[in-house]
PQR file of N, CA, C, O and H, with PARSE charges and radii, in Angstrom:
ATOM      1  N   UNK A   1      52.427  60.170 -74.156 -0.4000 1.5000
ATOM      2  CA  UNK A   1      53.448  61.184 -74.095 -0.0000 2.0000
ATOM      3  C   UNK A   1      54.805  60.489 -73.991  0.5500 1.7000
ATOM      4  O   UNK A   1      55.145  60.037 -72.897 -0.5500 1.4000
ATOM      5  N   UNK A   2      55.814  60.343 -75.338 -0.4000 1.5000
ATOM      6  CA  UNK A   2      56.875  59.907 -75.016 -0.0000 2.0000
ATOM      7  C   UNK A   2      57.808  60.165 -73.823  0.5500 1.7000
ATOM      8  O   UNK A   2      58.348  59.178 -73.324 -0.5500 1.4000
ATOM      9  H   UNK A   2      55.538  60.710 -76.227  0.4000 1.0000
ATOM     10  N   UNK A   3      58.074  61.451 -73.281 -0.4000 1.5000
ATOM     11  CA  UNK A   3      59.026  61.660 -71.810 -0.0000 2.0000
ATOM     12  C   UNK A   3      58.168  62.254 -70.679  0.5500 1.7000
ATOM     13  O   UNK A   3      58.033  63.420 -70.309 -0.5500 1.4000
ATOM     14  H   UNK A   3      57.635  62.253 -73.686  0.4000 1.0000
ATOM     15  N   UNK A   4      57.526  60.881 -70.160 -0.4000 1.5000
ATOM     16  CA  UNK A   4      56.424  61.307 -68.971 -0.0000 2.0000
ATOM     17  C   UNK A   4      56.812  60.666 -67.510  0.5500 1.7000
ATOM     18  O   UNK A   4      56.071  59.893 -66.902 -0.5500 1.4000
ATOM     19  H   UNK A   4      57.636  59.934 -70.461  0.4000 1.0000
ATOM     20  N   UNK A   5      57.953  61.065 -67.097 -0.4000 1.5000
ATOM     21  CA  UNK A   5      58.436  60.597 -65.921 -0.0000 2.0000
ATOM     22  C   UNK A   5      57.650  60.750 -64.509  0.5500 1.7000
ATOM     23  O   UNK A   5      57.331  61.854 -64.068 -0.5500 1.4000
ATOM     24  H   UNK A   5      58.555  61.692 -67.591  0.4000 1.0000
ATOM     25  N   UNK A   6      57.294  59.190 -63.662 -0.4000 1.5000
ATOM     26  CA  UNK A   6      56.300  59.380 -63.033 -0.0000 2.0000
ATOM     27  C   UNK A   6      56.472  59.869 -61.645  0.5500 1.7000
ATOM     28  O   UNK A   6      55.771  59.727 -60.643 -0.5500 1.4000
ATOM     29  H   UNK A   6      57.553  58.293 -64.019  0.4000 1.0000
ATOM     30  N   UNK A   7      57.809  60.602 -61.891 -0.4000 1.5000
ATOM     31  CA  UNK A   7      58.032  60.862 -60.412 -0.0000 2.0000
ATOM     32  C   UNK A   7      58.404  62.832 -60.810  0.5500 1.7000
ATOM     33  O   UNK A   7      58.244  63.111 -61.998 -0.5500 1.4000
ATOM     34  H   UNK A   7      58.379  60.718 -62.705  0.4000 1.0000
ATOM     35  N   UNK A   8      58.794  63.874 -59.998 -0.4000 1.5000
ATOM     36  CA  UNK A   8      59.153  64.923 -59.860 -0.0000 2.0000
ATOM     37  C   UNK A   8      60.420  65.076 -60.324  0.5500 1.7000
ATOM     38  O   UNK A   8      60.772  63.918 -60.546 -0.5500 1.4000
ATOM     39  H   UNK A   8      58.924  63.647 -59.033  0.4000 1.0000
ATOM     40  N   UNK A   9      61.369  65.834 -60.621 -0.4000 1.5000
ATOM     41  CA  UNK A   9      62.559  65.750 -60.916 -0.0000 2.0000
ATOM     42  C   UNK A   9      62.706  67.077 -59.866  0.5500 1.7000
ATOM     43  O   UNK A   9      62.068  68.125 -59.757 -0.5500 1.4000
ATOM     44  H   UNK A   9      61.083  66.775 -60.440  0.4000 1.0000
ATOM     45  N   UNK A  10      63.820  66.527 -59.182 -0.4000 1.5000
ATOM     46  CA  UNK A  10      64.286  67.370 -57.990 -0.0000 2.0000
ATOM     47  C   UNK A  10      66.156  67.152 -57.839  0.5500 1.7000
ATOM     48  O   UNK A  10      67.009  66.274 -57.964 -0.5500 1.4000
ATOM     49  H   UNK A  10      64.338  65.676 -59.270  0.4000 1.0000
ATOM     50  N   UNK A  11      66.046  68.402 -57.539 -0.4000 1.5000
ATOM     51  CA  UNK A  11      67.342  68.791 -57.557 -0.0000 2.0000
ATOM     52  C   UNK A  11      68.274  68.840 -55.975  0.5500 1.7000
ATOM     53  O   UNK A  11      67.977  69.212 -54.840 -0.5500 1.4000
ATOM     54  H   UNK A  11      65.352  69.115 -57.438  0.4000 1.0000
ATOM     55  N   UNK A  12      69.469  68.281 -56.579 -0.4000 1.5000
ATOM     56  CA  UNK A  12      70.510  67.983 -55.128 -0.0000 2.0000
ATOM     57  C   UNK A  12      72.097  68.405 -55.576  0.5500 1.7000
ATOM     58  O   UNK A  12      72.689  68.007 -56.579 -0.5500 1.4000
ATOM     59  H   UNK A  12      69.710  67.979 -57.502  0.4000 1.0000
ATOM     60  N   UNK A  13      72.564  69.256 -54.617 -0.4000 1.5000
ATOM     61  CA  UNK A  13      73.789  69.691 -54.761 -0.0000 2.0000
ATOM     62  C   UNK A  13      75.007  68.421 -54.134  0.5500 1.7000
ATOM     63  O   UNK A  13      75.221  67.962 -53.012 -0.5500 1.4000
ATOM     64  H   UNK A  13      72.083  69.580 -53.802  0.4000 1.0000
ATOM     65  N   UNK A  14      75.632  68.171 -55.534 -0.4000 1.5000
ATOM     66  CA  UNK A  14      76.757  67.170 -55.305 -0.0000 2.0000
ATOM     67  C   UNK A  14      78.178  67.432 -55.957  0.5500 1.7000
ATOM     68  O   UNK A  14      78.279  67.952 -57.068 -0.5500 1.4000
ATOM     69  H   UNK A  14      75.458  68.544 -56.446  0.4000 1.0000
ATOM     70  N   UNK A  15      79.166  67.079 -55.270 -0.4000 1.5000
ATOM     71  CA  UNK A  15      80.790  67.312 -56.076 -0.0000 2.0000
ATOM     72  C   UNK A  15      80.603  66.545 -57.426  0.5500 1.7000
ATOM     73  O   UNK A  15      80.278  65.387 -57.690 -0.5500 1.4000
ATOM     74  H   UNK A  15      79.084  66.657 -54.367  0.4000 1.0000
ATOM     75  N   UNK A  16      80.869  67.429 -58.035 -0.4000 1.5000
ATOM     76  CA  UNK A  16      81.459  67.233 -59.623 -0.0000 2.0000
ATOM     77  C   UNK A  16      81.972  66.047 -59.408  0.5500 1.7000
ATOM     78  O   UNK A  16      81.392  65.119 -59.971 -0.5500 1.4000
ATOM     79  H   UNK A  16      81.132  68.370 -57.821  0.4000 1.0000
ATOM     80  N   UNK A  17      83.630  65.590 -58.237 -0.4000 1.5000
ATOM     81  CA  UNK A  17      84.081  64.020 -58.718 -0.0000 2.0000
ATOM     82  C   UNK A  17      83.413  63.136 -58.212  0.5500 1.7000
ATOM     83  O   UNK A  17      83.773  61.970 -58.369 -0.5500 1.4000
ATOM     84  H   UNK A  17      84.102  66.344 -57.780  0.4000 1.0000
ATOM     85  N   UNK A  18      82.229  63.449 -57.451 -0.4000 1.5000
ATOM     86  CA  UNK A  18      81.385  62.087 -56.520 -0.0000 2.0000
ATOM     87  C   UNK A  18      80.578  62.086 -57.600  0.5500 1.7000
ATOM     88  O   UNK A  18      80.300  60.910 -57.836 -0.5500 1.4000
ATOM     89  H   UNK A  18      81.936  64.396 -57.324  0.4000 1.0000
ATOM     90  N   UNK A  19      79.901  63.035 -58.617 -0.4000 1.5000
ATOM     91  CA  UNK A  19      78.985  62.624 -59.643 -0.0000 2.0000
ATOM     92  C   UNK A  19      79.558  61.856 -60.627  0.5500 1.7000
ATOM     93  O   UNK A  19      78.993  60.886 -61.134 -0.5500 1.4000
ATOM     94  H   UNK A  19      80.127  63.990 -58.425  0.4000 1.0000
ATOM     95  N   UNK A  20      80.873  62.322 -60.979 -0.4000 1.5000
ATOM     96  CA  UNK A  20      81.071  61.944 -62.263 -0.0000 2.0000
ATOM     97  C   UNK A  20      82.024  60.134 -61.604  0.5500 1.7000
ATOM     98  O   UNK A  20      81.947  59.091 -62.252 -0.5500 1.4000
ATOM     99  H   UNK A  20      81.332  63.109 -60.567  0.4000 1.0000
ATOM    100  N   UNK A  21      82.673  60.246 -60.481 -0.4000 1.5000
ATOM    101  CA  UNK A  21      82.928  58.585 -60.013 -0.0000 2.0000
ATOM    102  C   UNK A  21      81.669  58.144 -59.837  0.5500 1.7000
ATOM    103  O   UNK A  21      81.569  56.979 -60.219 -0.5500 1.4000
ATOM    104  H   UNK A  21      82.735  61.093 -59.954  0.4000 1.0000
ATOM    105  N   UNK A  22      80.492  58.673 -59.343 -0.4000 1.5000
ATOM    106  CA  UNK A  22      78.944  57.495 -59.335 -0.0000 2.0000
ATOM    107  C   UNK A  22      78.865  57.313 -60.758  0.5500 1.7000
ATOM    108  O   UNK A  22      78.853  56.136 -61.116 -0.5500 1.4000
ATOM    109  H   UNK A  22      80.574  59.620 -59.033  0.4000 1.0000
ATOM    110  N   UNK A  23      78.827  57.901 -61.363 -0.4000 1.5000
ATOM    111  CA  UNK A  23      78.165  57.657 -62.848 -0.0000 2.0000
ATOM    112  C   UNK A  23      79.613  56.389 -63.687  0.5500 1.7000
ATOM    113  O   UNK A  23      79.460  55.885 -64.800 -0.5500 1.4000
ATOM    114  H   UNK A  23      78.837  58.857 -61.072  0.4000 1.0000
ATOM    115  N   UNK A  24      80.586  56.205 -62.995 -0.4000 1.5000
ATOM    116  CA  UNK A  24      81.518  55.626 -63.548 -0.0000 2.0000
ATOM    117  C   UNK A  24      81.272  54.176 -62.707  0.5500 1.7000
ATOM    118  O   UNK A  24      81.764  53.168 -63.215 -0.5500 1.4000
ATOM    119  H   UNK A  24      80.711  56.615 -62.092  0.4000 1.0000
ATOM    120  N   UNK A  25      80.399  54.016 -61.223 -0.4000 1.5000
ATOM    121  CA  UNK A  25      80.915  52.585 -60.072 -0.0000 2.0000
ATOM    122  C   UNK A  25      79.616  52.260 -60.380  0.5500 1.7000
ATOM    123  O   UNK A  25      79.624  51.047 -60.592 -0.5500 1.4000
ATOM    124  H   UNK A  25      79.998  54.834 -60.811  0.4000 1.0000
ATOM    125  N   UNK A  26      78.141  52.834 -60.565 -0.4000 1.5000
ATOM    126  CA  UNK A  26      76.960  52.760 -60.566 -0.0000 2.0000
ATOM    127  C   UNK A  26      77.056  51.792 -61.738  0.5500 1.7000
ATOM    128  O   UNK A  26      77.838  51.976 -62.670 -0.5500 1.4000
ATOM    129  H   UNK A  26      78.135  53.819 -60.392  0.4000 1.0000
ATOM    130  N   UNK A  27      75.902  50.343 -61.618 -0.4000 1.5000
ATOM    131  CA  UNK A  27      75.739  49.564 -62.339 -0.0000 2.0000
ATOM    132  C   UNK A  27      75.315  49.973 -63.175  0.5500 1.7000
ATOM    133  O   UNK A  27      74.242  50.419 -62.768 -0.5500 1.4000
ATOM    134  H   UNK A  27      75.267  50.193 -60.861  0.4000 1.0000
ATOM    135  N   UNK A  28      75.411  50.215 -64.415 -0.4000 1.5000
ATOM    136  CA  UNK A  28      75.249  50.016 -65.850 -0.0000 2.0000
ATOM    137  C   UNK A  28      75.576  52.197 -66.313  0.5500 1.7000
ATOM    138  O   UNK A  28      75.443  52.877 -67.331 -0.5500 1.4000
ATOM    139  H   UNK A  28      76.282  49.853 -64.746  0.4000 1.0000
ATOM    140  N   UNK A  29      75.979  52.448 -65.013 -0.4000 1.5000
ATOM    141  CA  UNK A  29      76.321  53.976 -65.320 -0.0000 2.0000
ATOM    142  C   UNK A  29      75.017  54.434 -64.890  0.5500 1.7000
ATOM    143  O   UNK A  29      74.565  55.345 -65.584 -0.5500 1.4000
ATOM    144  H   UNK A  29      76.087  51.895 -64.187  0.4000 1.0000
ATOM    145  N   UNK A  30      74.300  54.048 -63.938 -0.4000 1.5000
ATOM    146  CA  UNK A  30      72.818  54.468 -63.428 -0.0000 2.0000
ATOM    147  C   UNK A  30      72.849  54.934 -62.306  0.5500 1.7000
ATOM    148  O   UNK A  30      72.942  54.335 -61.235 -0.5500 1.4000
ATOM    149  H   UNK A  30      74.667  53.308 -63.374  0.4000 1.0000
ATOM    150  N   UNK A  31      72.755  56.279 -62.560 -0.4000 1.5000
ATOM    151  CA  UNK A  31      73.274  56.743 -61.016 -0.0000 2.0000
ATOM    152  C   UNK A  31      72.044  57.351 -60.379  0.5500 1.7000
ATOM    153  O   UNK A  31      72.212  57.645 -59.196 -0.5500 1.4000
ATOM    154  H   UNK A  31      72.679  56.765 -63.431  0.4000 1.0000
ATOM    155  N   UNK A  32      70.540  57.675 -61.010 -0.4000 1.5000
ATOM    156  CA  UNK A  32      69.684  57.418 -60.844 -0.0000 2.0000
ATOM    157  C   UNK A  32      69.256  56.957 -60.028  0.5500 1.7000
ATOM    158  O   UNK A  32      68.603  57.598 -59.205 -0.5500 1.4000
ATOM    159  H   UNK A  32      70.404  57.436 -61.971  0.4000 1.0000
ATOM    160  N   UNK A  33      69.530  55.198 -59.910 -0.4000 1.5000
ATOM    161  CA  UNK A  33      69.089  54.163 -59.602 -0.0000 2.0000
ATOM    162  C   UNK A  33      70.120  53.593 -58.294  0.5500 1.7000
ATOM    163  O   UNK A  33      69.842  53.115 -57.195 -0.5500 1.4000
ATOM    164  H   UNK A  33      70.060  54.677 -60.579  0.4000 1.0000
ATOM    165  N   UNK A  34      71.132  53.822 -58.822 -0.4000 1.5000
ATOM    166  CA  UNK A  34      71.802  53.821 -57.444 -0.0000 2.0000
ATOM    167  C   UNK A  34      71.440  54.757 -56.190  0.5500 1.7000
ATOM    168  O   UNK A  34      71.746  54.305 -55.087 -0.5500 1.4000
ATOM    169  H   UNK A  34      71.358  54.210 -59.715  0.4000 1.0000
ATOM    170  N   UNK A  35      70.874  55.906 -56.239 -0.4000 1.5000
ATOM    171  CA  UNK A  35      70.753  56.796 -55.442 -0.0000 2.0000
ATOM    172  C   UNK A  35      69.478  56.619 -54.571  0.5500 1.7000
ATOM    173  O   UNK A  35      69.286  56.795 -53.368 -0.5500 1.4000
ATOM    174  H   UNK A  35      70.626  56.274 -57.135  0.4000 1.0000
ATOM    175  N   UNK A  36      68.381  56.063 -55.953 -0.4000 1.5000
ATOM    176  CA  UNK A  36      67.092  55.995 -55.155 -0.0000 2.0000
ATOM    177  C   UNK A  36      66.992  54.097 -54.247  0.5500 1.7000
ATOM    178  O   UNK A  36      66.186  53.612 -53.452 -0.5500 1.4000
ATOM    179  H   UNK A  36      68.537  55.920 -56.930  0.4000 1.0000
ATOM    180  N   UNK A  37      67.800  53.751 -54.678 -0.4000 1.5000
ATOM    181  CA  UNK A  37      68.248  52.454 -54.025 -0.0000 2.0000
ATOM    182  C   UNK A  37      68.501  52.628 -52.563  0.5500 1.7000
ATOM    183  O   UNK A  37      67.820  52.184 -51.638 -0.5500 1.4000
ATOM    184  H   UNK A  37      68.455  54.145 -55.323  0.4000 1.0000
ATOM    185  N   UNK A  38      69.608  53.358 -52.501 -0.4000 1.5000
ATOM    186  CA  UNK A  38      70.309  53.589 -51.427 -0.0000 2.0000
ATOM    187  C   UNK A  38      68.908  55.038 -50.375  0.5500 1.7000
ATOM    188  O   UNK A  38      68.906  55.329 -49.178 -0.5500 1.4000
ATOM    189  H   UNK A  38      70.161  53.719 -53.252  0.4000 1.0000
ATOM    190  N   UNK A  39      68.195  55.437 -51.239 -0.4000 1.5000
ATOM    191  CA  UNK A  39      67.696  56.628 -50.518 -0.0000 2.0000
ATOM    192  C   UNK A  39      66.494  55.453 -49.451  0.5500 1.7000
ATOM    193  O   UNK A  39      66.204  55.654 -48.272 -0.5500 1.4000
ATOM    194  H   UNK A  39      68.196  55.202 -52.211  0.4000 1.0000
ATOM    195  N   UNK A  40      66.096  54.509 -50.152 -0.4000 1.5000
ATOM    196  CA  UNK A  40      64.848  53.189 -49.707 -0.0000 2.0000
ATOM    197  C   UNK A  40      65.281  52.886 -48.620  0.5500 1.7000
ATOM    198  O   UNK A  40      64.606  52.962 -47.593 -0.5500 1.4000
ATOM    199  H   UNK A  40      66.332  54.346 -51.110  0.4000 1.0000
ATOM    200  N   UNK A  41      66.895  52.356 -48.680 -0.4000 1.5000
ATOM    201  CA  UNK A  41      67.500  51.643 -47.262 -0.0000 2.0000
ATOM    202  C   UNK A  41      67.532  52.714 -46.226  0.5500 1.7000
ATOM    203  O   UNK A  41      66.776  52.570 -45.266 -0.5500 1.4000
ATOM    204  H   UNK A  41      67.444  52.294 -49.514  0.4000 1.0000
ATOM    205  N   UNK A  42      68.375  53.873 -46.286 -0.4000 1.5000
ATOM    206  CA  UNK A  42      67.798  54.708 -45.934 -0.0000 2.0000
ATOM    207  C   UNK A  42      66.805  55.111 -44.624  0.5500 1.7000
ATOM    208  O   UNK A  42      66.783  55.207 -43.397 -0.5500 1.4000
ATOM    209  H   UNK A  42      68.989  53.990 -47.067  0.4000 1.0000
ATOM    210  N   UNK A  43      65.841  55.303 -46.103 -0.4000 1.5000
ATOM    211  CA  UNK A  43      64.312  55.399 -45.212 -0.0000 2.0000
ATOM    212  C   UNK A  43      63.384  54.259 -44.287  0.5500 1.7000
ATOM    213  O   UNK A  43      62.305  54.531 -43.760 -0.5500 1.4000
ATOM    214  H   UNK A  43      65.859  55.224 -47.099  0.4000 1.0000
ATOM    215  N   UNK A  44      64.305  52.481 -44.207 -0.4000 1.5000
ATOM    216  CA  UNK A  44      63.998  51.500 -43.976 -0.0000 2.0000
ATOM    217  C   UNK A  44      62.424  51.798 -44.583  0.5500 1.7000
ATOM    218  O   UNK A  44      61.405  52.109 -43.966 -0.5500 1.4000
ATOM    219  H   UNK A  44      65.182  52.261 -44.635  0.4000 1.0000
ATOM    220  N   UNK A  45      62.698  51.522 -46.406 -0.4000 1.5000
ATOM    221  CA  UNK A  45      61.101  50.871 -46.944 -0.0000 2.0000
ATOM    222  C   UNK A  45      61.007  49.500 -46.940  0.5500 1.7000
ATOM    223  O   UNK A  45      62.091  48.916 -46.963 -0.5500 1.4000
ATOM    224  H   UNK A  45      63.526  51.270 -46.908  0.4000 1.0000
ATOM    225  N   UNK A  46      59.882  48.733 -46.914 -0.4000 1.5000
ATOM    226  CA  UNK A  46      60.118  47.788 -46.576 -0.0000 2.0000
ATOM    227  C   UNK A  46      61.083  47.379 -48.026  0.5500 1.7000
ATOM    228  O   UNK A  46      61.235  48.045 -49.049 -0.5500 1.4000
ATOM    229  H   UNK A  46      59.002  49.207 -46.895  0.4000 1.0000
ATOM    230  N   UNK A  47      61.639  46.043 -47.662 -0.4000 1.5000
ATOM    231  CA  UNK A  47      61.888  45.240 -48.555 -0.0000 2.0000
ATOM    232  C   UNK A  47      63.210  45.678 -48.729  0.5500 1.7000
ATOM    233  O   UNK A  47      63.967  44.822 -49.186 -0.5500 1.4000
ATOM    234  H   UNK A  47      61.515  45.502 -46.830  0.4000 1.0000
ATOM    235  N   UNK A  48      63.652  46.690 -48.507 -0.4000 1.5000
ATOM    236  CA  UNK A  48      64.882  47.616 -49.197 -0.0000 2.0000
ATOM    237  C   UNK A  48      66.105  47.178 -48.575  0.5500 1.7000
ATOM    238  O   UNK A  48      66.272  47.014 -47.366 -0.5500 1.4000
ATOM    239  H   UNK A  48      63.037  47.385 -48.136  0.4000 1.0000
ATOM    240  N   UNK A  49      66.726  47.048 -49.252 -0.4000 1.5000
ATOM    241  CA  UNK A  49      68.438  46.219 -48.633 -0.0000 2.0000
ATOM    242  C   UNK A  49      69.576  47.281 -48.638  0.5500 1.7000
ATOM    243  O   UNK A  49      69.592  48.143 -49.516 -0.5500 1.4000
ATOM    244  H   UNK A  49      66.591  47.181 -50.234  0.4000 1.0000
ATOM    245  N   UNK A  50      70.218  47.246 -47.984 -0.4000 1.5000
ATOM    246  CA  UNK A  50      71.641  48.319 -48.215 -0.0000 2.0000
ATOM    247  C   UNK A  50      72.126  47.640 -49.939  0.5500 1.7000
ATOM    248  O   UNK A  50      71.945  46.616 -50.598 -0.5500 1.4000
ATOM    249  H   UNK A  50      70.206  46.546 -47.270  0.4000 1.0000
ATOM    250  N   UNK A  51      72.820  48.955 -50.072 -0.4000 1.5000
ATOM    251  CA  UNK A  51      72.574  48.419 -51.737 -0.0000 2.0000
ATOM    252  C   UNK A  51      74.567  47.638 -51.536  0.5500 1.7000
ATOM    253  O   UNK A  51      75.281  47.776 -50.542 -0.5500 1.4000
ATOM    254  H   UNK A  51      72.968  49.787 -49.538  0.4000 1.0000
ATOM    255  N   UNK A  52      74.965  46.811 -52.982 -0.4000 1.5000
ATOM    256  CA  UNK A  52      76.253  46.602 -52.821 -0.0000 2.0000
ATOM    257  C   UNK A  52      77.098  47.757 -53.399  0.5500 1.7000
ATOM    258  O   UNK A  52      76.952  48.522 -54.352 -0.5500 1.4000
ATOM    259  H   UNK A  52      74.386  46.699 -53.790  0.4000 1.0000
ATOM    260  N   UNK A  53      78.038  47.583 -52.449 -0.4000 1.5000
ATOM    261  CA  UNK A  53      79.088  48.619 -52.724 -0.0000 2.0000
ATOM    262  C   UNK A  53      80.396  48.413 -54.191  0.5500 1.7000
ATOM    263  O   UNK A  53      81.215  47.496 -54.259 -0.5500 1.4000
ATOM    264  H   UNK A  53      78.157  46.961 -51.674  0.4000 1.0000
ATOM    265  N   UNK A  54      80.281  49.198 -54.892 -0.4000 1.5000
ATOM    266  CA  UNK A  54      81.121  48.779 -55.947 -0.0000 2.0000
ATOM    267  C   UNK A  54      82.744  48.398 -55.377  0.5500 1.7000
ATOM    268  O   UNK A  54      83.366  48.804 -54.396 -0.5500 1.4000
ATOM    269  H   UNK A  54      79.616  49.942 -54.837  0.4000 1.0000
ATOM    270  N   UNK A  55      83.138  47.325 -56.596 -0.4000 1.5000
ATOM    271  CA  UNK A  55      84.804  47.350 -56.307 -0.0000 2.0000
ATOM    272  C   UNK A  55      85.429  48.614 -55.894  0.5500 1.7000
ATOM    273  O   UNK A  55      84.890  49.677 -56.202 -0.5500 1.4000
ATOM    274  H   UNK A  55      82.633  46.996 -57.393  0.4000 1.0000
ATOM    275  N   UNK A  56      86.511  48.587 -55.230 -0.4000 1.5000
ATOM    276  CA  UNK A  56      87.344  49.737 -55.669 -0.0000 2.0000
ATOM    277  C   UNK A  56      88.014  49.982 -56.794  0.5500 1.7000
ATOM    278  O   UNK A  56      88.174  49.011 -57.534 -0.5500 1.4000
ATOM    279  H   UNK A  56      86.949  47.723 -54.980  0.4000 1.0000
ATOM    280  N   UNK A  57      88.488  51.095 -57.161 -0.4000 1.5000
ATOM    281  CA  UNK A  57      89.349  51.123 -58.750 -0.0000 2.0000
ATOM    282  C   UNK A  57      90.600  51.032 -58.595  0.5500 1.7000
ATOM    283  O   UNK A  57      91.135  51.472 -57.577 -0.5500 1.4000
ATOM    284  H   UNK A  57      88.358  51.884 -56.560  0.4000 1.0000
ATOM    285  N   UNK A  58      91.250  50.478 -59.520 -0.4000 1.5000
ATOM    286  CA  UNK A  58      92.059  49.763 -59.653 -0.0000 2.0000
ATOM    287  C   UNK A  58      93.392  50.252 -58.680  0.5500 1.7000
ATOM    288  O   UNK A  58      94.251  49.519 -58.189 -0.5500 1.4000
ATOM    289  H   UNK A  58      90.816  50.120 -60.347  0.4000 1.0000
ATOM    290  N   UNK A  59      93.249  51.928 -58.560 -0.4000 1.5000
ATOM    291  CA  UNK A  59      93.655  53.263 -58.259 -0.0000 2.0000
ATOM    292  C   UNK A  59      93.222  53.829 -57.186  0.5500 1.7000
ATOM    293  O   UNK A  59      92.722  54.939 -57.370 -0.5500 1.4000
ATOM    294  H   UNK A  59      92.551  52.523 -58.959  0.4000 1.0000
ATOM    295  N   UNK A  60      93.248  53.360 -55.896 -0.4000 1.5000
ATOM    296  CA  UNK A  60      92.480  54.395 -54.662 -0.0000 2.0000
ATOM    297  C   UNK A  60      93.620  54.794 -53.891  0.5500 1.7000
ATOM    298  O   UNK A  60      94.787  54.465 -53.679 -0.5500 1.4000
ATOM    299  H   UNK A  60      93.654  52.459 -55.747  0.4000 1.0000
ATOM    300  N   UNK A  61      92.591  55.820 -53.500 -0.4000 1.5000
ATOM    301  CA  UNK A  61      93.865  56.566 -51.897 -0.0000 2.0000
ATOM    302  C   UNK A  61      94.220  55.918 -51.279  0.5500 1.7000
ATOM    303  O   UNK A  61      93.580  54.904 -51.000 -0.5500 1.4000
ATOM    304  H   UNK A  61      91.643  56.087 -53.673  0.4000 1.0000
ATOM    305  N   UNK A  62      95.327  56.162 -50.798 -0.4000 1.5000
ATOM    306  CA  UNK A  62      96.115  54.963 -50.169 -0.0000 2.0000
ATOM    307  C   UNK A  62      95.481  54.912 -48.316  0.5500 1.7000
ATOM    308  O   UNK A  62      94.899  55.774 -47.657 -0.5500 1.4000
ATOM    309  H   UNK A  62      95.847  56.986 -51.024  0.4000 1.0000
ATOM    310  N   UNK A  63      95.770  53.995 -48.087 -0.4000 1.5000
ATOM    311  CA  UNK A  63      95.392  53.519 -46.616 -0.0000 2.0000
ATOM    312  C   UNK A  63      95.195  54.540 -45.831  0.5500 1.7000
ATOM    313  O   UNK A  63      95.948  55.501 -45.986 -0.5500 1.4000
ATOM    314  H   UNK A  63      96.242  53.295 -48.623  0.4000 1.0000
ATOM    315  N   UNK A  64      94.092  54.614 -44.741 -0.4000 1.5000
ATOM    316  CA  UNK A  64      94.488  55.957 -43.342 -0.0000 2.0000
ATOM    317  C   UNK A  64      95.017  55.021 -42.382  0.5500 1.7000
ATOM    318  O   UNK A  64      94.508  53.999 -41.922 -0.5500 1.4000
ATOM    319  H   UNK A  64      93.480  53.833 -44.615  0.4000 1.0000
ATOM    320  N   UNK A  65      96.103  55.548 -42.172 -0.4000 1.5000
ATOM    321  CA  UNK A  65      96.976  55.134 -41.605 -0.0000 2.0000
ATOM    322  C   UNK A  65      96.278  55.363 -39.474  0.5500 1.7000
ATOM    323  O   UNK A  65      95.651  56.368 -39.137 -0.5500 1.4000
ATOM    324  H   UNK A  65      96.516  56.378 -42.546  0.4000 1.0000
ATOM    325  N   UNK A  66      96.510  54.580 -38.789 -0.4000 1.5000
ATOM    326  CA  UNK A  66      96.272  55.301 -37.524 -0.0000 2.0000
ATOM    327  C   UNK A  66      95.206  54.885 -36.449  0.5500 1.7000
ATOM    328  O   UNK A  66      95.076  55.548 -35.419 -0.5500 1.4000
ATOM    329  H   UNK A  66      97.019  53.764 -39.063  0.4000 1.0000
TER
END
């Protein structure tokens, strides 16, 4: 079966700009993979590392001051 994904596809409510900036900081645009990365550490599975955090863009909010 060409599209036989071995896991469930389940659904999660997220902001439009946190999806569409993950899908822009996420390595190779895998936001997928970034998520279930980060869901492992998480859950301390074994082996599972905090994942790395992307650069910032070139463009961020400025400092909190305080």
């Amino acid at each position: 079966m060409p599209n036989a994904p071995k896991t469930q596809h389940r659904s999660v409510r997220i902001d439009d700009d946190d999806w569409r900036d993950l899908k822009t900081r996420a390595p190779g645009g895998d936001r997928s993979a970034a998520i279930k990365e980060l869901l492992a550490w998480y859950l301390r599975r074994p082996g599972a590392k905090l994942p790395k955090r992307p650069d910032p863009p070139a463009v961020d909010a400025p400092p909190v001051e305080g």
